[in-house]
C-alpha angles and dihedrals in degrees: 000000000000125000119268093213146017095233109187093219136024083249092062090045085052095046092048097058093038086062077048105053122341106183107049119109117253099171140035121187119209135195139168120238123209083258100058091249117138112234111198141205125199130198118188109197098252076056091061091036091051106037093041083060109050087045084048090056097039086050087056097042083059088050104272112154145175102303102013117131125223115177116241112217134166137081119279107308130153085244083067090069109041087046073058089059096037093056081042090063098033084053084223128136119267113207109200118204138197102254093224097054109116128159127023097348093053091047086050100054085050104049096036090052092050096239117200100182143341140250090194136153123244100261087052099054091046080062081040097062092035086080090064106209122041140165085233106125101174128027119179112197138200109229116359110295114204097233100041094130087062106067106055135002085245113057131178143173111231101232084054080050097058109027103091090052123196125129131243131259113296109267124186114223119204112214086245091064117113108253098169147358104213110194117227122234086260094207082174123041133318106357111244117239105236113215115231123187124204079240098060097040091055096040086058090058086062098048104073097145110189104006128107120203118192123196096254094060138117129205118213128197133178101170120093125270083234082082141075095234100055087042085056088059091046097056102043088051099057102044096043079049087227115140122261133206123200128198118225084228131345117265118183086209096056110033098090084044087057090042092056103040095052097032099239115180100189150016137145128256124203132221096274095033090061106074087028088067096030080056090073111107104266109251131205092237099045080120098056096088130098096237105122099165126049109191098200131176116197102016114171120234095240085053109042101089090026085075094031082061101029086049116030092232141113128237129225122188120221122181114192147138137214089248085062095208092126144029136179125191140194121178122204105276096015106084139009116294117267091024118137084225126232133295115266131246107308101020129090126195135193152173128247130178122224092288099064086252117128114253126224124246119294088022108123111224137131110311109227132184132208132184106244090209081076091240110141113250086226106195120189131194115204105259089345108104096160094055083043098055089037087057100072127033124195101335104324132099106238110222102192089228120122101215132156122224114217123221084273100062096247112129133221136206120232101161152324105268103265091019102080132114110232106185129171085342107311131074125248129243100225099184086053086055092041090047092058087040090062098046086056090084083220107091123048097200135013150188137183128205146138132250120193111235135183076250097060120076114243119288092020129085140201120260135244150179125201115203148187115206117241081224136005087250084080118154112193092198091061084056091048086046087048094052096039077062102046112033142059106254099246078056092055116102126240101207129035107215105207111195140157091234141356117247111245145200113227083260098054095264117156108239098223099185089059095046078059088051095057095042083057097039081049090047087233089144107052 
């Protein structure tokens, strides 16, 4: 389904479907009560149109001005959205932040975004005033936190934010204009603010190489709009005007429950999430659900047609990054399983080893992309020029990945740039090892990673898998038996990580420095 319009902000687009139909539903919000019950939300799109602006005005009303940054945090709430069209229409620069992030980290988005004040829940601005003096001068909060009064000198509840209604003085916004600074995972250090034009989130919205959206369809997401990915969903669904529900946090127990009550038909599912989800039982009715289309990134090839059969679904591959500068697809038929896909129309994408120099077919080296219409892919990082200028060389837009392209043009993913396993000379392929974990039916989540040791020579790591146990009879023998059976030995891993949980990003990323932590505070690696 194509876009009717080439709306300029997310406000407009807003504001277009809402002359076209103001009383269907866009959003639903689900979450999950003690009970198991699902409580729901619902936002026509005269509701966004009319509560974006009213927060719009009040915003303006506590200061807020073209250009200016607020950070965005809370989990996904209906108010998320609308604190998206106020900003739109402020022309001002929405930060969005992970809800769980508390201490130093949370104190450095804010300041290094140049927050001037907050749409935050309750439970974020509690983390908010634990950090005792910020620059914040205005936070507007869902609910009434108890230490409101903390956070800024003003200080206001959303539903007082929004009561009076209204909307703010007409701005036009260029597609140049900053919409957002979304924050990387920053694995690695400081996490770099990526910089997001209204132009570049729109345009995405039109590029949907290789998916097909009919008009009965309905998206599902249960990321959080913190992420790329969510914010993907989002934005397809309200351009191709098809309704979107949106879960409060994702839960692998209750995502098929959601699908099918609401009758959701597709929705995308990253790397972690996959064997989390694969771990269920399998059930005689999986199929019984009216999902017809996965949007995966990062599905195994073992996998692959094990969910297209348990499921009654197709897969479609997506590869992508915040930064935008570069996509593969792979839609279900059309290339070998476990390949990232191809680039679309107008891109062209390649392989080069350590020396700048392109690399044949099979070699493994840094997947770049480059525009063949010759236009520069330009990427900018948030007070960070010289990120900003390593990112691109030459005219290609420098993904980090190290992937192999095979004689037919269709690329594969080995490993991050500084993330890889190197063992006895060759490096591992550690969602081939996670895929066979999974299968086992003990484990009910899994991730495999390396961890450099005085015992490794230098450039290789030991590997491990971390692990939660399907039931609280595990027997970690019957695992090493298991993968004595079904791997090659240099695939086999050396330490069995056995944990309660797996620590997460917000979008279902393993953390693989924490997963480190715990193998030194268990003394797994003396």
């Amino acid at each position: 389904m194509e876009a009717n319009a080439d709306p300029a902000t997310i406000a407009d687009l807003v504001a277009a479907q809402a002359a076209r139909d103001p009383a269907k539903i866009a959003l639903t919000f689900v979450d999950v009560a003690t009970d198991g019950t699902y409580r729901t939300e619902l936002r026509s799109y005269a509701d966004l149109q009319r509560n974006g602006a009213a927060l719009a005005k009040r915003l303006a009303g506590l200061g807020l001005r073209r250009g200016d940054a607020f950070a965005l945090m809370m989990a996904n709430h209906p108010e998320f959205v609308e604190a998206m069209l106020a900003a739109a229409l402020l022309g001002a620069v929405f930060v969005p932040i992970d809800p769980r992030t508390i201490g130093e980290k949370l104190s450095f988005m804010l300041e290094h975004a140049q927050c001037r004040g907050v749409v935050c829940s309750s439970d974020c601005a509690a983390a908010i005033a634990d950090l005792g003096h910020t620059a914040l001068s205005w936070a507007v909060t869902l609910g009434e936190p108890t230490k409101a009064a903390a956070i800024a000198p003003a200080s206001l509840g959303y539903a007082a934010a929004i009561k009076d209604g209204g909307s703010p003085d007409r701005i036009d916004i260029s597609a140049a204009e900053t919409m957002m600074l979304m924050f990387t995972s920053g694995t690695t250090g400081n996490p770099k603010a990526v910089v997001i034009s209204h132009g570049a989130y729109m345009s995405r919205a039109r590029g949907m190489h290789g998916i097909d959206l009919g008009a009965d369809d309905v998206l599902y997401t249960g990321l959080s709009l913190t992420h790329i990915n969510a914010q993907g969903t989002l934005r397809i669904g309200l351009t191709s005007g098809l309704p979107v529900v949106i879960s409060r946090k994702f839960s692998k127990r209750h995502l098929w429950p959601i699908c099918r009550k609401f009758g959701c038909t597709v929705f995308n599912l990253l790397g972690g999430m996959i064997p989390e989800i694969y771990s269920i039982p399998e059930s005689p009715d999986d199929a019984d659900n009216p999902v017809r289309l996965i949007i995966s990134a990062g599905m195994p090839a073992d996998l692959w047609r094990e969910y297209e059969r348990r499921y009654g679904v197709t897969i479609c591959e997506i590869y992508g990054s915040t930064e935008g500068g570069g996509a593969l697809t792979n839609p279900s038929g059309a290339g070998p399983l476990g390949s990232l896909g191809k680039p679309p129309p107008g891109l062209e994408a390649a392989i080069f080893d350590d020396d700048g120099r392109r690399c044949p077919p099979l070699q493994p080296g840094e997947l770049r992309f480059r525009r063949m219409d010759g236009e520069p892919i330009r990427v900018s990082y948030f007070r960070n020029q010289q990120a900003s200028y390593d990112k691109t060389i030459d005219g290609w837009f420098r993904t980090g990945d190290v992937v192999h392209e095979d004689e037919n043009g269709w690329f594969f993913f080995h490993y991050r740039i500084g993330g890889g396993v190197r063992r006895n000379g060759d490096f591992i392929n550690t969602a081939l090892v996670e895929a066979a974990l999974i299968k086992s039916g003990l484990v009910s989540d899994v991730f495999v990673y390396g961890v450099a040791t005085p015992r490794n020579v230098a450039g290789e790591k030991t590997l491990v898998a971390a692990v939660v146990p399907s039931d609280a009879d595990f027997d970690q023998t019957a695992l090493v038996e298991y993968c004595a059976t079904k791997l090659q030995k240099r695939d086999i891993p050396e330490i069995i990580q056995v944990l309660r949980e797996i620590p997460k990003t917000i979008s279902e990323k393993p953390i693989e420095r924490a997963c480190i932590e715990r193998l030194h505070q268990d003394g797994l690696l003396s």
